[in-house]
Kinemage of the C-alpha trace (Angstrom):
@kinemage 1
@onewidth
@group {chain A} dominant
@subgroup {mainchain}
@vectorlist {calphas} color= white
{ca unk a 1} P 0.000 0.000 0.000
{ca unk a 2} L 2.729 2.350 0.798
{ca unk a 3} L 4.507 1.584 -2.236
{ca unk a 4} L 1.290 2.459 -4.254
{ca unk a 5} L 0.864 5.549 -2.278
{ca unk a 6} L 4.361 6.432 -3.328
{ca unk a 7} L 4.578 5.619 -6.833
{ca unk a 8} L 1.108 7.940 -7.212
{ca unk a 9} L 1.759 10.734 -5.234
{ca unk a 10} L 4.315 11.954 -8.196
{ca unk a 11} L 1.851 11.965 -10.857
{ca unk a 12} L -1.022 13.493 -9.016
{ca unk a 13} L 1.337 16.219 -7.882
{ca unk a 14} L 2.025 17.342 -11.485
{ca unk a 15} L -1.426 17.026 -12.722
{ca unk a 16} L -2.250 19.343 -9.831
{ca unk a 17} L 0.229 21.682 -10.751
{ca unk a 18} L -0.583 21.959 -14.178
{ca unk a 19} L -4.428 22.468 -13.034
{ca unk a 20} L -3.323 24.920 -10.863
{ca unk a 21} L -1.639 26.457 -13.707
{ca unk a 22} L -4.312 26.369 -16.024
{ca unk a 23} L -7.000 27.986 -13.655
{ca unk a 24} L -4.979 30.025 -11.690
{ca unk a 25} L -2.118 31.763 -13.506
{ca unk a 26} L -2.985 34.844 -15.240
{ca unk a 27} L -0.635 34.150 -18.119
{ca unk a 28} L -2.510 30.775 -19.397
{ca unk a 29} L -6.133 32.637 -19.838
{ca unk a 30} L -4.631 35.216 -22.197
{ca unk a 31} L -4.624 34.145 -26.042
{ca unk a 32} L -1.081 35.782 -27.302
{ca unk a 33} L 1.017 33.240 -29.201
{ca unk a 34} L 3.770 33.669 -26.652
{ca unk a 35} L 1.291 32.911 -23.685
{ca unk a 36} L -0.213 29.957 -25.783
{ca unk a 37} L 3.273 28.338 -26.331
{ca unk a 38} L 4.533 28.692 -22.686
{ca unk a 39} L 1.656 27.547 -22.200
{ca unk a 40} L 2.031 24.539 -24.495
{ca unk a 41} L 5.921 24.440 -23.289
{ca unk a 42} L 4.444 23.790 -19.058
{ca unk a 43} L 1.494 21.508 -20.509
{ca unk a 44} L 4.338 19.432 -22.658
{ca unk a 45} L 6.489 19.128 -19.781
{ca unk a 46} L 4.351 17.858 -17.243
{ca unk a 47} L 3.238 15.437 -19.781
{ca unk a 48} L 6.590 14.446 -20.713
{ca unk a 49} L 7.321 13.847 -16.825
{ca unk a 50} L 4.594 11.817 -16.451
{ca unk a 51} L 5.589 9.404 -19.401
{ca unk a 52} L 8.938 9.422 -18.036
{ca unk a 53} L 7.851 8.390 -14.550
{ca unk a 54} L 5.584 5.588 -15.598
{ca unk a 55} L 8.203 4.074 -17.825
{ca unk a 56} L 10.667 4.175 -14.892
{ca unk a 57} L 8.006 2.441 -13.058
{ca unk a 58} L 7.403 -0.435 -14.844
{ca unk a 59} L 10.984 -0.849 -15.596
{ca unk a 60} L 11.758 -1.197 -12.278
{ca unk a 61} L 8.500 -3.854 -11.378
{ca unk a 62} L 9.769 -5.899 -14.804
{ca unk a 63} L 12.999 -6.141 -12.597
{ca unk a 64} L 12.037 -6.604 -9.478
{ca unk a 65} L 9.051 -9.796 -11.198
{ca unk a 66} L 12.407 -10.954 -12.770
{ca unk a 67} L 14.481 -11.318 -9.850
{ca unk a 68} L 11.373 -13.189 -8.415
{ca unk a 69} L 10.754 -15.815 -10.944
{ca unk a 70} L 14.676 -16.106 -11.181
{ca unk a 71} L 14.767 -16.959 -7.094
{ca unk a 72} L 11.559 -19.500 -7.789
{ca unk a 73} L 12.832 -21.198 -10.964
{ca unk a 74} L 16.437 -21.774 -9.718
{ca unk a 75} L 14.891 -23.322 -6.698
{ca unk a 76} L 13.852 -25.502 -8.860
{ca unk a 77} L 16.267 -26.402 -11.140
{ca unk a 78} L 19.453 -25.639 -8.528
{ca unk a 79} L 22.439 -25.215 -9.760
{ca unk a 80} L 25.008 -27.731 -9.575
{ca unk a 81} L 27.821 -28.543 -7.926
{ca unk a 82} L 31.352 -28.632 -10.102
{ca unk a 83} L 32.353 -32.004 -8.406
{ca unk a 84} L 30.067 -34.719 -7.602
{ca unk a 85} L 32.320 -38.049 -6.189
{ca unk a 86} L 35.004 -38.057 -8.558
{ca unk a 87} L 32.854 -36.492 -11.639
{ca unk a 88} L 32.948 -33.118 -12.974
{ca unk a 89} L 30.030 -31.371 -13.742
{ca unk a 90} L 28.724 -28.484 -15.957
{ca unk a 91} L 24.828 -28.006 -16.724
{ca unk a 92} L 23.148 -25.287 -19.317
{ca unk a 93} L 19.638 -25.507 -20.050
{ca unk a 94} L 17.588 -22.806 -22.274
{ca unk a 95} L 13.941 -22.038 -22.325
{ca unk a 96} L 12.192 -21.221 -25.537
{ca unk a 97} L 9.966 -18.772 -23.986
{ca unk a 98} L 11.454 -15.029 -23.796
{ca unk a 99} L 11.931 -14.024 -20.457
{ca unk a 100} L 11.824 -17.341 -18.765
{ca unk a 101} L 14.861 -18.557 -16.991
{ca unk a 102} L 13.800 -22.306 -17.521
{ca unk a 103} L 11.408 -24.380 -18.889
{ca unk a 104} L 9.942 -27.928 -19.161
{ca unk a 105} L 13.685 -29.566 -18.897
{ca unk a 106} L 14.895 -31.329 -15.802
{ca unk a 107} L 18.259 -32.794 -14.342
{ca unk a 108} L 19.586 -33.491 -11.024
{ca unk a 109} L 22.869 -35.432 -10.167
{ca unk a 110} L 22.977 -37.190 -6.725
{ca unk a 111} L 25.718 -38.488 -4.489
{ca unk a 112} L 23.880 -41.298 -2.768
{ca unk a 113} L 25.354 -44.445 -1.005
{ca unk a 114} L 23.986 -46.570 -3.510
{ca unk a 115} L 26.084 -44.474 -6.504
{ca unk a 116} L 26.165 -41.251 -8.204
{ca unk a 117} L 22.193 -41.013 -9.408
{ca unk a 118} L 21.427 -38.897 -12.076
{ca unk a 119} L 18.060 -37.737 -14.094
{ca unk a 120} L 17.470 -35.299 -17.024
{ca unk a 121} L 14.065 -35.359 -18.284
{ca unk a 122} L 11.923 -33.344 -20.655
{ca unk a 123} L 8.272 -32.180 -20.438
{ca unk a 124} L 6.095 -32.415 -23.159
{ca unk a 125} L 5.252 -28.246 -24.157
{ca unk a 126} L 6.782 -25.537 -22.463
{ca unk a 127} L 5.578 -22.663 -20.401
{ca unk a 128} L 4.239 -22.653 -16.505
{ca unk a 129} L 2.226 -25.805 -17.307
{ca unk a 130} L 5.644 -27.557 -17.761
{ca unk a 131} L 7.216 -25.950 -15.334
{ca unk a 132} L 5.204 -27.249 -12.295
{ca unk a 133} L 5.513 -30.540 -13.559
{ca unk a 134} L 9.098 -30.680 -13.964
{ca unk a 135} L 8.773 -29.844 -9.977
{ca unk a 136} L 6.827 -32.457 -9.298
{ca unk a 137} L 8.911 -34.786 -11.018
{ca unk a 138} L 11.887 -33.495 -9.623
{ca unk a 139} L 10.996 -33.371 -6.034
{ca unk a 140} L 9.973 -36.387 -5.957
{ca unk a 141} L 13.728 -37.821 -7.508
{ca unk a 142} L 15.561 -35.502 -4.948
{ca unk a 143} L 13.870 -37.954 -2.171
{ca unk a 144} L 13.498 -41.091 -3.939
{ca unk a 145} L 17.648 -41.394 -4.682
{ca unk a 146} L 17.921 -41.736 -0.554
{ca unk a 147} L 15.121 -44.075 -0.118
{ca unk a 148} L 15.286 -46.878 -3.265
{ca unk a 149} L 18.100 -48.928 -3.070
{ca unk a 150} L 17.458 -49.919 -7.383
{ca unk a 151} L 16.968 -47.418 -10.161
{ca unk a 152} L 13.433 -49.220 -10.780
{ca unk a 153} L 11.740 -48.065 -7.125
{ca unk a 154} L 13.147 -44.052 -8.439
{ca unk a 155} L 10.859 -44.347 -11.115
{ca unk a 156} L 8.027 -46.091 -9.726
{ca unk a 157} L 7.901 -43.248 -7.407
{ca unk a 158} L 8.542 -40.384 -10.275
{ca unk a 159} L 5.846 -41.931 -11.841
{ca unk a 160} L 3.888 -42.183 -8.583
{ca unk a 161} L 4.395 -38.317 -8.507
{ca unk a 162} L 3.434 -37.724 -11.599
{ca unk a 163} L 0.029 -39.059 -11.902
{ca unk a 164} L -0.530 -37.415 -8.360
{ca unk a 165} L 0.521 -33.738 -9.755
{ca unk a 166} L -1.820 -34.690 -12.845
{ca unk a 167} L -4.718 -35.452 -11.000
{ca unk a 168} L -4.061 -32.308 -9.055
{ca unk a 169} L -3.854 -29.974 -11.970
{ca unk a 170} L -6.586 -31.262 -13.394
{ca unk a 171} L -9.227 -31.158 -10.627
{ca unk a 172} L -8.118 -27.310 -10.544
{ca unk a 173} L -8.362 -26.478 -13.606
{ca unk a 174} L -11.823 -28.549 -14.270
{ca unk a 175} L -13.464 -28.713 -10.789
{ca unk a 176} L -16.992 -29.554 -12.070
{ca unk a 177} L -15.190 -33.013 -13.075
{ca unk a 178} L -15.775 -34.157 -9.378
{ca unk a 179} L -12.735 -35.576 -6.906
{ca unk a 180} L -11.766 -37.847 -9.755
{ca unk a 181} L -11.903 -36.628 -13.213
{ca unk a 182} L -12.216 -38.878 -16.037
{ca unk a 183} L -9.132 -37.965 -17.758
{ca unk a 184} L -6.719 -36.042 -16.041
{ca unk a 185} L -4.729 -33.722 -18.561
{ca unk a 186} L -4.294 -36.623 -20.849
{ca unk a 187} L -1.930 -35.687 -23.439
{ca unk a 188} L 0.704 -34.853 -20.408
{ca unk a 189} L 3.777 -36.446 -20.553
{ca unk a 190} L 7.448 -36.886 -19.624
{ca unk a 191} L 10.601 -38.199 -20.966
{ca unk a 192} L 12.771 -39.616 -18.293
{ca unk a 193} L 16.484 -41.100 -18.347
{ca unk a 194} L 18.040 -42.241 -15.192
{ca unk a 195} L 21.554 -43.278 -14.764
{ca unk a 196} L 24.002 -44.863 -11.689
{ca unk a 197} L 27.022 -44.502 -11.593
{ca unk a 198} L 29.167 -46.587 -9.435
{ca unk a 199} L 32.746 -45.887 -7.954
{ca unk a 200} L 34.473 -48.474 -10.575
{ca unk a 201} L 32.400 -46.781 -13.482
{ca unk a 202} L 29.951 -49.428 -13.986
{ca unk a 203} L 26.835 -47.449 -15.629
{ca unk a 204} L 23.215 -48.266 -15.176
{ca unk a 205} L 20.242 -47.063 -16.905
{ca unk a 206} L 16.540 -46.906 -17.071
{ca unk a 207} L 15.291 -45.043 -20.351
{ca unk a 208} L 11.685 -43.551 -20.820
{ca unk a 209} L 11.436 -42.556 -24.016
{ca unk a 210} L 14.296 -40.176 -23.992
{ca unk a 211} L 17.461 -39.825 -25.762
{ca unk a 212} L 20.202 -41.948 -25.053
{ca unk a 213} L 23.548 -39.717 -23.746
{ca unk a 214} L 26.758 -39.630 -25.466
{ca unk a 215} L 29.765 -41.417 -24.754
{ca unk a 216} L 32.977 -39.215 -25.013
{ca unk a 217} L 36.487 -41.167 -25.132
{ca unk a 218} L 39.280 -39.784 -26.424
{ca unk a 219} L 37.865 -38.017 -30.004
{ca unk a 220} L 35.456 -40.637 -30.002
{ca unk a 221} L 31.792 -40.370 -29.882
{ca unk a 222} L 29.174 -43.002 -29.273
{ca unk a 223} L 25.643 -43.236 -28.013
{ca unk a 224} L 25.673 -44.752 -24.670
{ca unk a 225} L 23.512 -47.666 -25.457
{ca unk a 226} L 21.321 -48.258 -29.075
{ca unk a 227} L 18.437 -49.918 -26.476
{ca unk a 228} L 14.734 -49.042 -27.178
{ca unk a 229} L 13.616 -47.193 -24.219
{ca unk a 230} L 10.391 -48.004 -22.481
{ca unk a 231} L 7.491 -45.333 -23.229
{ca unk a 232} L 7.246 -41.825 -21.506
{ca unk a 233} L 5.992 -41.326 -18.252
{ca unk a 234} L 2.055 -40.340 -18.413
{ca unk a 235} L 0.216 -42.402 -20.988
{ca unk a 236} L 0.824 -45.625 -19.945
{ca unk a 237} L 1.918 -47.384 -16.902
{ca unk a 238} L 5.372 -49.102 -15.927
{ca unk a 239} L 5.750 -52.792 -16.913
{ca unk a 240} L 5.801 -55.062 -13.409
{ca unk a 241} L 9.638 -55.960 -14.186
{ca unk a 242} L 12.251 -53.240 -14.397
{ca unk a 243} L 15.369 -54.126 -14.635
{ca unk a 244} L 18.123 -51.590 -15.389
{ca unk a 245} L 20.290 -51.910 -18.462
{ca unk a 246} L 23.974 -52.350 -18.011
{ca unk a 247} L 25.801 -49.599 -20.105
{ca unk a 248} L 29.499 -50.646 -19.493
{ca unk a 249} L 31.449 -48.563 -17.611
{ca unk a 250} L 32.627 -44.880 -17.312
{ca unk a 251} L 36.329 -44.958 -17.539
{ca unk a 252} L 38.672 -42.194 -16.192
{ca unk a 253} L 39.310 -39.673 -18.906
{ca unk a 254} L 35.964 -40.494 -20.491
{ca unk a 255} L 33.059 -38.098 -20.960
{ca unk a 256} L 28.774 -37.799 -20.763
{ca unk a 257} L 26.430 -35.983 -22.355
{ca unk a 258} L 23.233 -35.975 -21.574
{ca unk a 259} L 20.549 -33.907 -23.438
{ca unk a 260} L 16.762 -33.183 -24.190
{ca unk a 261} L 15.705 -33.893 -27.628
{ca unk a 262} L 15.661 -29.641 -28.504
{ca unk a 263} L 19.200 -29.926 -28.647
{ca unk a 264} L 19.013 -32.349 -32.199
{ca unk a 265} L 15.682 -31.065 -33.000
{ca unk a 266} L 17.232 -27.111 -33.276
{ca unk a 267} L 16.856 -25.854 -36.854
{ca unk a 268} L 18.214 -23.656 -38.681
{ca unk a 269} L 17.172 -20.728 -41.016
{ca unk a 270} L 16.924 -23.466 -44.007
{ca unk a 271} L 15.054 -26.511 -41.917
{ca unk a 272} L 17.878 -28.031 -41.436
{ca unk a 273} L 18.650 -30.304 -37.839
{ca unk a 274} L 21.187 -29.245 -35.590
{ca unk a 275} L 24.189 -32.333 -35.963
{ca unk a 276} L 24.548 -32.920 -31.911
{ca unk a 277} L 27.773 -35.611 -32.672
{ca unk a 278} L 29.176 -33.431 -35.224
{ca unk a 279} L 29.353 -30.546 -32.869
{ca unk a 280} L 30.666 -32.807 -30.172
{ca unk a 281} L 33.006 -34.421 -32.394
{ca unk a 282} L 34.352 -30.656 -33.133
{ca unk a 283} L 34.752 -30.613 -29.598
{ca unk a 284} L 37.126 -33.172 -28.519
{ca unk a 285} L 38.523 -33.070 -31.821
{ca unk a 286} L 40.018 -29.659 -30.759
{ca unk a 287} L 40.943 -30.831 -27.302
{ca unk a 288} L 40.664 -34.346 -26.293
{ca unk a 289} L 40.898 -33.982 -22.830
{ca unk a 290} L 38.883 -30.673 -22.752
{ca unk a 291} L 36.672 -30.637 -19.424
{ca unk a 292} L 32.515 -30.260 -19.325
{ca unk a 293} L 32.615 -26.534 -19.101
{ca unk a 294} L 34.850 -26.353 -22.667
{ca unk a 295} L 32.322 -29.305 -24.086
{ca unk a 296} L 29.697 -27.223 -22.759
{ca unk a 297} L 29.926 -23.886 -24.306
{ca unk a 298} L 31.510 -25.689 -27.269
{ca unk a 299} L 28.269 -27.742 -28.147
{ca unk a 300} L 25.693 -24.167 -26.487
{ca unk a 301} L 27.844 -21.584 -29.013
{ca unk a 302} L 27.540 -24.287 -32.353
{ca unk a 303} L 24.056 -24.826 -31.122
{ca unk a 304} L 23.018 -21.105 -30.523
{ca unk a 305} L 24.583 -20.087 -34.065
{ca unk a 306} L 22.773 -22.752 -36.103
{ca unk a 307} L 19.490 -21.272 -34.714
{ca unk a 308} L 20.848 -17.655 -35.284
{ca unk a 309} L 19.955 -17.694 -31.299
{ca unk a 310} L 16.483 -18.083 -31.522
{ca unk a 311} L 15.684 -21.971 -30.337
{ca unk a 312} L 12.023 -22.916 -31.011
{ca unk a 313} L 11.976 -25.323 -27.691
{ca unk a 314} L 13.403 -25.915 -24.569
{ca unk a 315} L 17.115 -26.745 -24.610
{ca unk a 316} L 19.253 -28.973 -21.307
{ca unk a 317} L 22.803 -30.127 -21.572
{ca unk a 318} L 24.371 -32.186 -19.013
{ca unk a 319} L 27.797 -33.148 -19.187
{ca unk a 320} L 29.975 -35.633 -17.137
{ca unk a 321} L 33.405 -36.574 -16.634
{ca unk a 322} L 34.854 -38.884 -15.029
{ca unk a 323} L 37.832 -37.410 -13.013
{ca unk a 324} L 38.777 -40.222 -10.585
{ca unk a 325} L 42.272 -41.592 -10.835
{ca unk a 326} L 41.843 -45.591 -10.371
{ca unk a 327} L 43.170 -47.885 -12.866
{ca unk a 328} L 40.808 -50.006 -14.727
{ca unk a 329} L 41.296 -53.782 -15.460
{ca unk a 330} L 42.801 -53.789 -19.038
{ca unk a 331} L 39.779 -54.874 -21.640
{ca unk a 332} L 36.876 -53.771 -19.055
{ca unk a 333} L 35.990 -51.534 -21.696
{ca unk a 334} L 35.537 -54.095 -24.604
{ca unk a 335} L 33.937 -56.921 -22.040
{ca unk a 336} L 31.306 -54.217 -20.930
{ca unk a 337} L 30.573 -52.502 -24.207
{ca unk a 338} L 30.384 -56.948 -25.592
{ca unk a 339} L 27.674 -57.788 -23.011
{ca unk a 340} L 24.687 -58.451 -24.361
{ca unk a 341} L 20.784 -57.423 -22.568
{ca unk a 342} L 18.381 -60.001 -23.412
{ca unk a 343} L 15.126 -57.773 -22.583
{ca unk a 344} L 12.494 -59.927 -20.371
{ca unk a 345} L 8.961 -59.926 -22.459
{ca unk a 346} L 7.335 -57.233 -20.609
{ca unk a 347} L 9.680 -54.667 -20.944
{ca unk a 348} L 10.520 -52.518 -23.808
{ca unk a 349} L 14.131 -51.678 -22.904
């Protein structure tokens, strides 16, 4: 209230003074051409003050709302540490609407006893919609990494989570529907990759119908597995059995990258798709041993000038190195990449 008060009292005290002008001063009631143009000149002024003050205004509540939502959003998506138990870290993540500081993307990287967990994940749309249900989602992981001892009981309970938050949003926003509504934002969904990463490297993954990370060794670059993923979280349920596919092992040296699919989906100016590997390739082609920050703004500056800096979605990168210093058992990397996954019949992985 006092604010209001003040950011009034300005205005209203010009307009009175130009009133006061107008009724009272002698020099406004004659009709001369000078007194009609200082007239004009006070009249102009006053207006011109007034114009000035209410941009000023605004400008400053546009900052102030944006250093809100900035607070709230990185709350949500926090930024992370450098160093996680031996792996090195950098995150970037860009939202396609102007003014937002993220979107419908989601990651998180874990130190729990049971491994280094990690999640990126992508909401279908973008906008505040997306944005409370990446904060569902991602609540829920934050808690579930402590409490499940497998990678199948984390996203049980994301998906747990999920249905609850869509139930919830859709009892608000149609609460004629009664306690249970028929179809609770239907077309909602969420792309979900979860990894573990264990202290000898050994790499674990459960894949909802989002893109498999790449592998970085040496100037090499590989997807991390070729494995159909299971569908997106939302339309359909989980199959009972879950187990997690074995993706080899993270060697010292070697590299991560996790995205969301507006990274390969960028276009530019002509239609044409945004070459993720190539630009990685570029990468570690210029520096093998170049750490995630490098590989970061690397991949964000190719990515950034394909689009002419105008991305049409939501874009996450998530990149991981391995940075601890034990020696592997010579071959682990051949035997691991070699072993097979015979997928049980109810699964899609």
């Amino acid at each position: 209230m006092i604010r209001i008060k003040a950011g009034v009292a300005l205005p209203i005290g010009w307009g009175a003074v130009a009133i006061t002008y107008k009724l009272a001063c002698p020099l406004a009631q004659e009709s001369g051409l000078g007194a009609r143009a200082f007239t004009s000149a006070v009249f102009f002024a006053v207006g011109t003050g007034l114009v000035l003050h209410v941009r000023h205004t605004l400008l400053r509540e546009l900052r102030e709302a944006r250093q809100v939502a900035g607070v709230a959003q990185s709350a949500l998506l926090r930024p992370l540490p450098p160093r996680v138990d031996g792996l090195d870290i950098a995150a970037a993540q860009r939202s396609a609407d102007r003014g937002a500081a993220i979107g419908g993307d989601l990651y998180a990287v874990v130190a729990t006893e049971h491994g280094v967990r990690v999640v990126m994940g992508d909401v279908r749309g973008h906008g505040l919609a997306a944005i409370t249900t990446a904060a569902a989602v991602l609540g829920s992981f934050r808690e579930a990494v402590y409490d499940e001892a497998g990678l199948d009981g984390v996203l049980r309970r994301l998906e747990r989570a999920l249905a609850r938050h869509l139930r919830e949003r859709a009892r608000s926003e149609h609460p004629s529907a009664g306690p249970e509504p028929d179809h609770p934002v239907a077309e909602e969904f969420v792309t979900v990759l979860l990894l573990e990463i264990h202290r000898d490297g050994a790499v674990h993954a459960l894949n909802c119908g989002h893109p498999w990370p790449y592998l970085l060794s040496g100037t090499r670059v590989d997807p991390l597995a070729r494995a159909d993923p299971l569908p997106p979280l939302g339309p359909f349920p989980l199959p009972p059995e879950l187990p997690a596919l074995p993706c080899g092992r993270l060697l010292p040296g070697e590299t991560l990258v996790l995205y969301t699919d507006g990274a390969e989906d960028a276009r530019d100016a002509r239609g044409r798709f945004f070459s993720l590997p190539a630009a990685l390739s570029q990468a570690v082609c210029t520096d093998p041993a170049a750490v995630p920050q490098e590989v970061l703004g690397s991949v964000f500056t190719a990515l950034l000038r394909h689009t002419a800096g105008e991305p049409t979605d939501d874009i996450a990168l998530l990149v991981l190195k391995n940075d601890r210093q034990h020696r592997q058992t010579p071959g682990a990397r051949g035997t691991a990449r070699a072993t097979t996954y015979d997928p049980q019949p109810t699964t899609h992985l």
